[in-house]
matplotlib code that plots the C-alpha trace (Angstrom):
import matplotlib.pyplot as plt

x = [27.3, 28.2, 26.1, 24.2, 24.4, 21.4, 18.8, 21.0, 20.5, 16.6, 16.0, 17.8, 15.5, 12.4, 13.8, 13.6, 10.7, 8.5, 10.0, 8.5, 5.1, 5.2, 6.0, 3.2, 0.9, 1.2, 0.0, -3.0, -3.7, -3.2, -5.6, -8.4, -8.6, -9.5, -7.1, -6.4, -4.5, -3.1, 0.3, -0.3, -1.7, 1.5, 3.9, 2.4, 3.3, 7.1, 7.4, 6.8, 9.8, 12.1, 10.6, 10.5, 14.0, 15.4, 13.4, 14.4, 18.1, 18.0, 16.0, 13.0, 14.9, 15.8, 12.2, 11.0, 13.7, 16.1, 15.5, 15.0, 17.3, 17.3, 14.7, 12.3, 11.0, 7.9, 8.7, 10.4, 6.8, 5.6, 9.0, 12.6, 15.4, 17.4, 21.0, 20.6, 20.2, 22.2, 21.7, 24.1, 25.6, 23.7, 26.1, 28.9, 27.3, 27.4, 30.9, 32.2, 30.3, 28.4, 24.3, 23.0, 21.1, 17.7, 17.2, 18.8, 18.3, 21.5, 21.1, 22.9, 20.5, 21.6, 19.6, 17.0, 16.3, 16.6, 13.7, 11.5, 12.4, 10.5, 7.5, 7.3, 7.4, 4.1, 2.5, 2.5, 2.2, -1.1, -3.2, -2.7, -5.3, -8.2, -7.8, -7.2, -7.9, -8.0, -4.7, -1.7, 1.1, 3.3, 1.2, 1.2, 4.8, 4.9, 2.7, 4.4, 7.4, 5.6, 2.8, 5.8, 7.5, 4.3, 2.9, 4.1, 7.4, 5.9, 2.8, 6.0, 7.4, 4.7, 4.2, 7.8, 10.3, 9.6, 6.8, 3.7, 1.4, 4.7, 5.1, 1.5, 1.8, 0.1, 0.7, 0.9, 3.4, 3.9, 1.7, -2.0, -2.0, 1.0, 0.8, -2.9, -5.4, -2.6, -2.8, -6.7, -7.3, -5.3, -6.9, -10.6, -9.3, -7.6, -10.9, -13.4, -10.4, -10.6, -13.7, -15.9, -14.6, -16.2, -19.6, -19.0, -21.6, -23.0, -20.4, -18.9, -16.1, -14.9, -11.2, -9.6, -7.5, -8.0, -5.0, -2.9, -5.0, -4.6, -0.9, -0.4, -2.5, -0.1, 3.2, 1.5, 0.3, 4.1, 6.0, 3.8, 5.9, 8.6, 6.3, 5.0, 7.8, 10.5, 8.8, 10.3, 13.5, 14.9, 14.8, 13.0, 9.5, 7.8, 8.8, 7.6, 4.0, 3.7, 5.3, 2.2, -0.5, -0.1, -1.1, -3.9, -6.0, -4.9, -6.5, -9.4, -10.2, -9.8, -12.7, -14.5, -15.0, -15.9, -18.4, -20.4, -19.9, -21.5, -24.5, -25.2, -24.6, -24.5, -21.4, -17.9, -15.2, -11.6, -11.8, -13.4, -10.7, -8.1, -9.6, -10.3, -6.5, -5.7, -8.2, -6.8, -3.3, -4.2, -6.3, -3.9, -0.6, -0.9, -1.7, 0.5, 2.9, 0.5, -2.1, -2.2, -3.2, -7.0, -7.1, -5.8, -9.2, -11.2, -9.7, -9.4, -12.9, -14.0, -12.3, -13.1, -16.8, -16.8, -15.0, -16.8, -19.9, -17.2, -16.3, -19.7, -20.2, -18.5, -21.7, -23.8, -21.7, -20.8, -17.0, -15.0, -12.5, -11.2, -9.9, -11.5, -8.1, -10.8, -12.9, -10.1, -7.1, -8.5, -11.1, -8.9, -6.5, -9.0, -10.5, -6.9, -5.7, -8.9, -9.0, -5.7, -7.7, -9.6, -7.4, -3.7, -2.5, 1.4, 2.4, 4.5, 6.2, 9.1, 9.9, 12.9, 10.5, 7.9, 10.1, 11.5, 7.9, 6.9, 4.7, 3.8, 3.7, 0.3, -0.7, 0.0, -2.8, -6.3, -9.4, -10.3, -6.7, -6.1, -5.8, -7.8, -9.5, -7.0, -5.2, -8.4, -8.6, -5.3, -6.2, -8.9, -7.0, -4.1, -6.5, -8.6, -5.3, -3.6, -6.6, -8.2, -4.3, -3.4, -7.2, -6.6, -3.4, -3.8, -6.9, -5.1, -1.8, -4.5, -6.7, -2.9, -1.2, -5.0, -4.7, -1.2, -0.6, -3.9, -4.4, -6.9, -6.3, -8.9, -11.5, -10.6, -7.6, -9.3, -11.9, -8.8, -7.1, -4.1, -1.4, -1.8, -2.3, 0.6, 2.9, 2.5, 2.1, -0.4, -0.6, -1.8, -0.7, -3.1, -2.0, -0.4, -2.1, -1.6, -2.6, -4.0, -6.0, -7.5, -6.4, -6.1, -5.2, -3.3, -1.1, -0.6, -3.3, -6.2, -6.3, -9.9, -10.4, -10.0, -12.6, -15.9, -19.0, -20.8, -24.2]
y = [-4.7, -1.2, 1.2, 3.7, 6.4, 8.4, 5.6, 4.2, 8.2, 8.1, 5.4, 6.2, 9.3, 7.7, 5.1, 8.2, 9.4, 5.8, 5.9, 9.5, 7.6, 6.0, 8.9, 10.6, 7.3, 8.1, 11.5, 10.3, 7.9, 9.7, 12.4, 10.7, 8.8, 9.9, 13.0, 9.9, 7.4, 9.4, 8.7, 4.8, 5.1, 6.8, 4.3, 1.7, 3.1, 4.1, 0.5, -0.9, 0.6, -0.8, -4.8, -4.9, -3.3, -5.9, -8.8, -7.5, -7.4, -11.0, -12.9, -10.9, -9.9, -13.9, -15.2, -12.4, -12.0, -15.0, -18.4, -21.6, -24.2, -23.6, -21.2, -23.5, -25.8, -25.8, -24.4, -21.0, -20.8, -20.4, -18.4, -17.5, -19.2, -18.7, -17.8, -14.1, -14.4, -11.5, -9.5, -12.1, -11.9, -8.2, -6.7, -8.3, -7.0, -3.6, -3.7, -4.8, -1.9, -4.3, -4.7, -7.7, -10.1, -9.7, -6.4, -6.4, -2.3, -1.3, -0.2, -2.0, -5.1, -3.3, -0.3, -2.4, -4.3, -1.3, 0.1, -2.9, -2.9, 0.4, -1.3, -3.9, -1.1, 1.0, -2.0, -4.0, -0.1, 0.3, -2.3, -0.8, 1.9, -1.1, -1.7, 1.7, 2.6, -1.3, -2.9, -3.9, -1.9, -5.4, -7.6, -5.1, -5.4, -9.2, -9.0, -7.0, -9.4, -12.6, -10.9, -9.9, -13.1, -15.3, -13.2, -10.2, -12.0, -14.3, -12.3, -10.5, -13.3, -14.4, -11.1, -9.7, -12.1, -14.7, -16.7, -18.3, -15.1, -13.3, -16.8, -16.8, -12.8, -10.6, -6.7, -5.0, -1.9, -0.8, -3.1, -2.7, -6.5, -6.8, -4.0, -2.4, -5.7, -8.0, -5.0, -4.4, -7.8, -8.4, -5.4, -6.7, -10.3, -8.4, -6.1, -9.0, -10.6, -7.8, -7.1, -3.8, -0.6, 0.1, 2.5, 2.3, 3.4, 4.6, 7.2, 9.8, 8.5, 11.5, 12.3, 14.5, 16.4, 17.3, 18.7, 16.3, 14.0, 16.3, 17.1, 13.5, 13.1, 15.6, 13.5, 10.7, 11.8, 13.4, 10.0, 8.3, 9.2, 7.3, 4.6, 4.6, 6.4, 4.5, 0.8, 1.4, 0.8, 3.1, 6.8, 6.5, 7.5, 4.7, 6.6, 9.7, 8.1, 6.8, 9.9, 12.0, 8.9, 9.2, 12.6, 12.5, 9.8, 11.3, 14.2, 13.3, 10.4, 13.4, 15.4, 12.8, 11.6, 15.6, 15.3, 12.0, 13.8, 17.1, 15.3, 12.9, 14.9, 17.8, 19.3, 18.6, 17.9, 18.2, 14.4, 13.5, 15.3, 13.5, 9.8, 10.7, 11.2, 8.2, 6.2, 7.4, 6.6, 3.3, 2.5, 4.2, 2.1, -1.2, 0.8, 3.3, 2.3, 0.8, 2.9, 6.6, 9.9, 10.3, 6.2, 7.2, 9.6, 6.6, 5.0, 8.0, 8.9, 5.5, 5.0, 8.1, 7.7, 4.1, 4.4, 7.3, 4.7, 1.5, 3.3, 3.1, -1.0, -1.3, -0.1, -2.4, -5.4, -5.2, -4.8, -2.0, -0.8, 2.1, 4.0, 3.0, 0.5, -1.8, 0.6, 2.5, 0.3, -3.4, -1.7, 0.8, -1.7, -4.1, -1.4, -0.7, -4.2, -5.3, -2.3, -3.2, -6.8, -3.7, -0.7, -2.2, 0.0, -0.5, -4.2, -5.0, -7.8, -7.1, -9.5, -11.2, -11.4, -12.9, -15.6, -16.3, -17.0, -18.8, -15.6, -13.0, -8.9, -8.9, -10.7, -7.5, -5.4, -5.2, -6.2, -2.7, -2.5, -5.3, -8.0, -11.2, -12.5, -14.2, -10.9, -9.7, -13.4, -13.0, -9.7, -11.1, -14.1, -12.2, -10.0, -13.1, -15.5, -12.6, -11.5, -15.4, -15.7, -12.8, -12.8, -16.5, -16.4, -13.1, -14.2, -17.2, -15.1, -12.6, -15.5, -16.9, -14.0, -12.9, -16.8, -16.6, -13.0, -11.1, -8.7, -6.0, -3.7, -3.9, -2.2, 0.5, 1.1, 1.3, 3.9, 5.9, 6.1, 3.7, 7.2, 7.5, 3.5, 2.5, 4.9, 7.3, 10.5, 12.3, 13.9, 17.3, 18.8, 21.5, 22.4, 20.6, 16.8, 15.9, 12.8, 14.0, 16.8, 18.5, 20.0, 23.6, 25.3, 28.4, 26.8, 24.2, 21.6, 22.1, 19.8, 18.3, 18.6, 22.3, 23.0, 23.8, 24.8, 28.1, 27.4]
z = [-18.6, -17.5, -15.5, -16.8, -14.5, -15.5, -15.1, -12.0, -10.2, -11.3, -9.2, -6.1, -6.3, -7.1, -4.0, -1.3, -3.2, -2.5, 0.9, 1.8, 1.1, 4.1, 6.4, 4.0, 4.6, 8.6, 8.2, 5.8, 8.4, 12.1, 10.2, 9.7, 13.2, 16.3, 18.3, 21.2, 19.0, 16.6, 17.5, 17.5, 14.4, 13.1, 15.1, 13.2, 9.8, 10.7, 13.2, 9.2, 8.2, 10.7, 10.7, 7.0, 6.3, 8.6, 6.8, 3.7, 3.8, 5.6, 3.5, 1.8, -1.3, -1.9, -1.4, -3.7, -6.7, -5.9, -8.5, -6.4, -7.9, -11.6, -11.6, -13.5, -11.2, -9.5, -6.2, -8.4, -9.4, -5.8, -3.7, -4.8, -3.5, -0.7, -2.7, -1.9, 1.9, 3.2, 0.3, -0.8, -4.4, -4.2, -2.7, -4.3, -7.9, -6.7, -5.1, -8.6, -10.5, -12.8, -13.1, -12.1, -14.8, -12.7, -14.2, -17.4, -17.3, -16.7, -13.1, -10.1, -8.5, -4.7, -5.9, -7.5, -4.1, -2.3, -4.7, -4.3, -0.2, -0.3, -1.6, 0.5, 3.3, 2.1, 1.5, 5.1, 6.7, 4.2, 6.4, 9.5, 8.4, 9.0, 12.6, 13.9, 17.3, 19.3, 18.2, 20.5, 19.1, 20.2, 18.3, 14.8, 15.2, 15.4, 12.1, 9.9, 10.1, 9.9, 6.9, 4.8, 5.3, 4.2, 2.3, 0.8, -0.8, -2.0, -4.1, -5.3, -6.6, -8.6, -10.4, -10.5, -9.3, -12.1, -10.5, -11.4, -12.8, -14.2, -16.5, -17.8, -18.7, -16.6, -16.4, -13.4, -13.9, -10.5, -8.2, -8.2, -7.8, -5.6, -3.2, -3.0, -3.4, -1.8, 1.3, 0.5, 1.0, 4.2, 5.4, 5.6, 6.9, 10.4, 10.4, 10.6, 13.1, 15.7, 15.3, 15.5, 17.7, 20.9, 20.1, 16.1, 14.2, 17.4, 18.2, 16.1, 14.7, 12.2, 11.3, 13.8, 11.5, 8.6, 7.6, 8.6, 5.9, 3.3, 4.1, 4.1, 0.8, -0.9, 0.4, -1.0, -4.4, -4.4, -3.8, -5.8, -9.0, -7.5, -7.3, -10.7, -13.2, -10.9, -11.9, -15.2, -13.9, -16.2, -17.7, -21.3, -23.2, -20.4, -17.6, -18.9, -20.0, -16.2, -14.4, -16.8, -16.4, -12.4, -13.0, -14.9, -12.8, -9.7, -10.9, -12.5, -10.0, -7.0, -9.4, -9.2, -6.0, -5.0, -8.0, -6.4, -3.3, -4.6, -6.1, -3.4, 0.3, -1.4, -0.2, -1.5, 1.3, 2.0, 3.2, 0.0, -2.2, 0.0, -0.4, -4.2, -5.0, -3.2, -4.9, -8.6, -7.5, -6.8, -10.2, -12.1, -10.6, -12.5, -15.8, -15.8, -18.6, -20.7, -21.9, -22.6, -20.8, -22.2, -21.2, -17.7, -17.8, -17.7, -15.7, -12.9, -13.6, -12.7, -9.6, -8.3, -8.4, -7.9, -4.6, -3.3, -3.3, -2.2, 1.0, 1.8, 1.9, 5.4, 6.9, 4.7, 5.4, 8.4, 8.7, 10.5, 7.7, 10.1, 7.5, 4.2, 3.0, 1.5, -0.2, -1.8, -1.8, -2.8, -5.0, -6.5, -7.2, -9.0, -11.2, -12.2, -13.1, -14.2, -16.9, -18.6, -20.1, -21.9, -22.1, -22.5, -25.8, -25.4, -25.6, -21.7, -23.8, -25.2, -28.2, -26.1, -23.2, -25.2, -27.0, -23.0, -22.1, -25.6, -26.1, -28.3, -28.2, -28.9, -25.8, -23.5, -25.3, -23.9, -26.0, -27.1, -28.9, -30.9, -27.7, -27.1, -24.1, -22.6, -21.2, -19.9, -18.1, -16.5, -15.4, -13.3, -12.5, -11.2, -8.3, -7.4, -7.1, -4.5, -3.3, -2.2, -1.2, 0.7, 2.7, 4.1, 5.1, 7.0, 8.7, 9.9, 10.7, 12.6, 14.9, 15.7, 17.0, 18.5, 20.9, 21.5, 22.6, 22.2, 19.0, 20.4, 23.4, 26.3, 25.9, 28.9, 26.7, 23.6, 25.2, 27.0, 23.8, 23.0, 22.7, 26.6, 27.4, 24.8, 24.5, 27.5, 24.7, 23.4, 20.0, 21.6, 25.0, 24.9, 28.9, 31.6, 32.8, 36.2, 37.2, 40.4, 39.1, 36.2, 33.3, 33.1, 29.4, 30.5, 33.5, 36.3, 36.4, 39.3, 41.9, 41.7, 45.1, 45.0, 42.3, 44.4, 42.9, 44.9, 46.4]

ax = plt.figure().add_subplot(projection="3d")
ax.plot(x, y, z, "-o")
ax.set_aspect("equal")
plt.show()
């Protein structure tokens, strides 16, 4: 099959494009926290993009896309194979100029695993956001690697790679299920594993910067049409209804959020306009190619004003979500996946996909267009399977690395600020620190011996 060079330059774009989203993710996130560890907060965003590039390449593209054995057997179900270890076979398929079988869409499989490595990336840096401020920069990076390995390739298998859920039908366009409830998820199983801050909800905890969040919120929204229009592997009508349904929700979900805010604290915010978008990206991510622009209304509209409130149940729980990944990212990501068992209007199944599965088109449209219960059931299915999944195994993942080599700073640290404890920076030099003396904004630091009071 020969390359089609249009669709084949479309997704090396969209590629960078969903790589900028992490970069964008670690302004989001050194934003909202606190001016001492804002630099930890956005080492453990870009530290994502160096441990899963090298689990990728060795062996995360074969436990996500690879078939085990025949591809039908039970395991297949579960993980891929290990036949693509190396980025073996991918890189022979792209030497020779011809498209692998594994995406049938005309575009070379070393472009298609480097699309899908840049998933994988956002998605382990998107829990970091929950234990801001008190984790050991060492231990996050031990994580990421071993999170991935357990848990990230093989939720991708079961939606995309040919697993389990992608078998019995369910839709997820560009990974509501895969990347924001499987990160949701893991995000409020390390929260409750490191426990609280030092002084939360007794000491002001407010973002630092604002405009670093919404700087970061605009690189975000940006990417995310990589994210979304790239999914469809392609350049046709789908990727034109995603690329205009990311809009939309975005949009309408950031309106929203400002609207609950308005009506409740009565003031609209910059934070709130920020989280908002974020929150409509995420609903809008699983649905994208499958229902239409006044559909991705409701469905922006919705997340926006249910996570405005969702944000809100860490206090009421009990759990410190730093930076809100549960409230915006696993709900978000539900409302999304959970609408297409009502709002699916274009059929995913293609008739040769269907007659692969022993299907039908008709099984891909929610109940409100023409579709029976069973989609809704798998929709539901799909975000309690990752979400049970993903939540266990990174709690036990988190309490083993927390025994073995600690998780959480000290609490001297933590108080300090990690940037100065961990990485010997700061995110502001606003004057010259000495160690030995005060510090003085317009010069050389004061000895603190030499600053007397006059009687």
């Amino acid at each position: 099959m020969e390359i089609d060079t249009g669709s084949t330059a479309w997704m090396i774009t969209a590629t960078a494009l969903v790589l900028l989203m992490t970069p964008g993710l670690a302004f989001f996130y050194g934003g909202m926290t606190r001016a001492k560890s804002v630099l930890n907060m956005m080492m453990m965003s870009f530290v994502s993009i160096i441990t899963v590039t090298i689990a990728w390449v060795i062996y995360g593209h074969s436990l996500a896309f690879d078939a085990a054995g025949d591809g039908t057997g039970f395991v297949n179900k579960i993980v891929g194979g290990l036949d693509a270890i190396g980025l073996n076979g991918v890189v022979d398929t792209a030497a020779a100029g011809l498209v692998a079988d594994s995406t049938a869409d005309n575009i070379p499989n070393i472009v298609f695993s480097a699309f899908q490595l840049t998933f994988a990336i956002i998605t382990v840096a998107l829990i970091s956001g929950a234990i801001a401020d008190r984790a050991k920069f060492g231990a996050w990076v031990v994580f990421s690697v071993v999170w991935a390995t357990l848990v990230y390739f093989p939720v991708a298998h079961w939606v995309w790679g040919g697993g389990w859920l992608y078998g019995l039908g369910i839709e997820d366009f560009a990974g509501g299920t895969v990347v924001h409830i499987n990160a949701g998820a893991a995000a409020l199983a390390l929260a409750l594993v490191l426990g609280k801050r030092a002084g939360w909800r007794k000491e002001p905890m407010r973002p630092h910067n604002l405009t670093l969040v919404l700087l970061g919120a605009g690189l975000l929204w940006f990417g995310w049409f990589g994210f979304n229009a790239g999914s469809e592997l392609a350049v046709d009508g789908t990727t034109g209804l995603a690329f205009m349904n990311t809009q939309v929700a975005t949009a309408v979900a950031a309106g929203a959020w400002i609207v609950v805010e308005k009506l409740r604290d009565g003031h609209a915010t910059t934070l709130g306009v920020a989280s908002g978008a974020v929150a409509g990206l995420v609903a809008i991510t699983p649905a994208c190619g499958f229902v239409n622009p006044l559909t991705s209304i409701a469905i922006g509209a919705i997340a926006g004003a249910v996570c405005a409130f969702a944000v809100g149940l860490k206090y009421k729980l009990g759990y410190d979500d730093s930076l809100d990944v549960v409230g915006v990212h696993l709900v978000g990501g539900v409302i999304g996946a959970v609408s297409l068992g009502f709002l699916a209007q274009y059929p995913f199944l293609t008739g040769e996909l269907a007659s692969s599965l022993g299907m039908s088109r008709e099984q891909g449209l929610g109940l409100f267009f023409g579709g029976d219960i069973s989609q809704l059931g798998l929709q539901v299915l799909g975000p309690v399977a990752v979400g049970l999944y993903s939540f266990i195994v990174t709690y036990i993942i988190g309490k083993v690395i927390d025994k073995t080599m600690g998780f959480r700073v000290t609490q001297e640290d933590e108080v300090t600020g990690i940037d100065i404890t961990t990485h010997a920076e700061t995110g502001y030099d606003l004057g010259t620190i000495h160690s030995s003396g005060v510090t003085s904004p317009n010069g050389p630091a004061v000895p603190a011996e030499a600053k007397k009071v006059d009687a």
